[in-house]
N, C-alpha and C positions, 0 to 999 in steps of 0.2 A: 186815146193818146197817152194819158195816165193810167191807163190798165200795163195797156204796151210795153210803158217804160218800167212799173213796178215787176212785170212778167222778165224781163231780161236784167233788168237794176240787183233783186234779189238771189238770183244765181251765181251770179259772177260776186256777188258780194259774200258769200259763202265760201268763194272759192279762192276769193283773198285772204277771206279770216283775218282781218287786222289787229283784231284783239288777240288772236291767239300769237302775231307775228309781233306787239308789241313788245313782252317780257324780253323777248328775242334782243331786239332792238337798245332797250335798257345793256342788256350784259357787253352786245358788240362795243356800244359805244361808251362804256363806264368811264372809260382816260380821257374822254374829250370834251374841251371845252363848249361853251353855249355856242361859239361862233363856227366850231368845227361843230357842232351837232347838227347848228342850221344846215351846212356845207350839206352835209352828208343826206339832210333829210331833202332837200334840192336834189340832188343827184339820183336819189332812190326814188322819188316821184318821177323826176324826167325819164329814169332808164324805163321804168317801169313801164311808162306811156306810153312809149316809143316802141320798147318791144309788143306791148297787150295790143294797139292799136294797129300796129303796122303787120304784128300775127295776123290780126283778122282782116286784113285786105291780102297778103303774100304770101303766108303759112302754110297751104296748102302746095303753093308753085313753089317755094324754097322748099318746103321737105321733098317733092317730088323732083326734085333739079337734083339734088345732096342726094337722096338715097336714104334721108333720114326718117324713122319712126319717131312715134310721142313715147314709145318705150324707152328708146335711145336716148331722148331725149330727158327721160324720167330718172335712168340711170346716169346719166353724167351731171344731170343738177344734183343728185343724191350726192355723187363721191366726193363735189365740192362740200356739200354741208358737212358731210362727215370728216374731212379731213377737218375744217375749220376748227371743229368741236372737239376733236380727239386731241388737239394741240392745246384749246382752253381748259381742258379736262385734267389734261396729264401736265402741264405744264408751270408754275409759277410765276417763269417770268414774264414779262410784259415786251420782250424783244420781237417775239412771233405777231405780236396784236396787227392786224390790217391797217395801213395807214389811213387815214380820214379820205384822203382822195380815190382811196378803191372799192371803204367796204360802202358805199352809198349803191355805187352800181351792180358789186358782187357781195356778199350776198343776197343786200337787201333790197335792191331793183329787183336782180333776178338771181335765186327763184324762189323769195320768200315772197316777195308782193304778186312779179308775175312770173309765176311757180308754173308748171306742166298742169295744174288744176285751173289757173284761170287761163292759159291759151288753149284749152282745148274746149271749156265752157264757151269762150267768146266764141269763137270758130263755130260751136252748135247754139246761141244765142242770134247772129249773124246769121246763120240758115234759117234762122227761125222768126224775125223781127226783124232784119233787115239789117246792114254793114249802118246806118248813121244809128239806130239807137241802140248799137251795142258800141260805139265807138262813144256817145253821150253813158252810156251806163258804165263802161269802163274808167272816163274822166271822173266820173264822181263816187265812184268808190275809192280809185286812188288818192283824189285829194282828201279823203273821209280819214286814207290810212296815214296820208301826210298829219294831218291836225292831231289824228291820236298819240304821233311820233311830237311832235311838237309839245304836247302837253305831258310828256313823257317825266318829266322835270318833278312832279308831281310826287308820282312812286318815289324817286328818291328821295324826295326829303321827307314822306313817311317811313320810309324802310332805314334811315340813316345811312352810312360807309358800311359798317357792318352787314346789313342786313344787303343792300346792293350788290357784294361782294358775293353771300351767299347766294342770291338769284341768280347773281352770273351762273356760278357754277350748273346750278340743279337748273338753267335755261339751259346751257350748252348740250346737259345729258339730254334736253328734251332735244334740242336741236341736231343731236346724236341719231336719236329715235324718228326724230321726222326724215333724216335722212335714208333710214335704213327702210322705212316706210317707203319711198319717194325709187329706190332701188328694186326692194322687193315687185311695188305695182310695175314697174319697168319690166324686171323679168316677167309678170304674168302676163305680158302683153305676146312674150312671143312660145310663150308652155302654148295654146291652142296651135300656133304654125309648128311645134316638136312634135305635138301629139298628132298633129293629121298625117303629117309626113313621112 
C-alpha cells in the first residue's frame, strides 16, 4: 500500500513542480495583501482539486464528448500564460495586474498547479494504481503546493521590495518561456497526424 502510493504520489508530484511554480506565484501576487494572498492561495488549491481530481474520473468522456485533444489543450493553457507575462513584462503599470478573485483559479489552479502535465499524469497514474490512490496522491501534492504558497512570505522578506520587484520580472520571462514550452508540446502532439496524412 506504501509502495502503491509513493509509485503514483511521485509522478504527479513532478508534474506539479511546486517549487518551480512557486517564484511564479511570488511575482502574481506581489500587490496583495496577507488576507488576499490567503484568498487566492484557497482558490488555487480548490481549483486545482476540482479540475486534477475530477480529470481523472471525466477527462477522458469530456474530451471525447468536446472533440478536445491534450494538445489543444496544451495550447490554449499556453496562450493564457503568455499573454499574462507579456503584459508583466512590457508593462509598468499595475492597472493590467489580475484581480485577487481571479488569479487563484487562472493561472494558478489552472495551469500552473494543474497544468496539461499533471492531468494527463493523473489520467496514466489512474490506469495504473487505480482512480482512489491517484485521487489520495493528487490531494497531497496540492496541499504540499498550497503550504509552499503559504510560506511564500519568507522569500520576500529575504529579497526585500527591491529584489521582489526584480523576481517578478525575470518570473514572468520564465513564465513567458513555460508558455511557449506548454504551446510548442501542443503543436508536437499533432506534427505525427501532419506527417502521416
Amino acid at each position: 500500500m506504501i509502495k502503491t502510493f509513493w509509485l503514483s504520489f511521485i509522478p504527479i508530484f513532478v508534474a506539479v513542480d511546486a517549487i518551480g511554480v512557486l517564484p511564479i506565484f511570488v511575482g502574481l501576487t506581489e500587490d496583495f495583501n496577507k488576507k488576499k494572498k490567503s484568498m487566492i492561495i484557497m482558490h488555487s488549491v480548490i481549483t486545482a482539486l476540482c479540475l486534477a481530481i475530477g480529470f481523472v474520473f471525466f477527462g477522458k468522456w469530456i474530451f471525447k464528448i468536446l472533440n478536445i485533444t491534450i494538445g489543444d489543450f496544451m495550447i490554449a493553457g499556453g496562450m493564457v500564460l503568455f499573454g499574462i507575462a507579456i503584459m508583466d513584462i512590457l508593462t509598468s503599470s499595475k492597472r493590467h495586474k489580475i484581480p485577487a478573485s481571479e488569479v487563484g483559479a487562472v493561472p494558478l489552479g489552472t495551469p500552473l498547479i494543474a497544468g496539461p502535465a499533471v492531468l494527463t499524469t493523473s489520467l496514466l497514474v489512474a490506469g495504473q494504481y487505480g482512480l482512489h490512490m491517484a485521487s489520495i496522491s493528487i490531494l497531497c501534492n496540492v496541499a504540499l503546493a498550497g503550504l509552499m504558497f503559504y510560506s511564500s512570505s519568507l522569500i520576500i522578506k529575504v529579497l526585500g521590495e527591491r529584489g521582489t520587484k526584480v523576481l517578478s520580472k525575470i518570473m514572468h520571462l520564465l513564465l513567458a518561456a513555460i508558455a511557449v514550452m506548454l504551446i510548442r508540446k501542443g503543436i508536437e502532439q499533432f506534427i505525427p497526424v501532419v506527417v502521416t496524412s
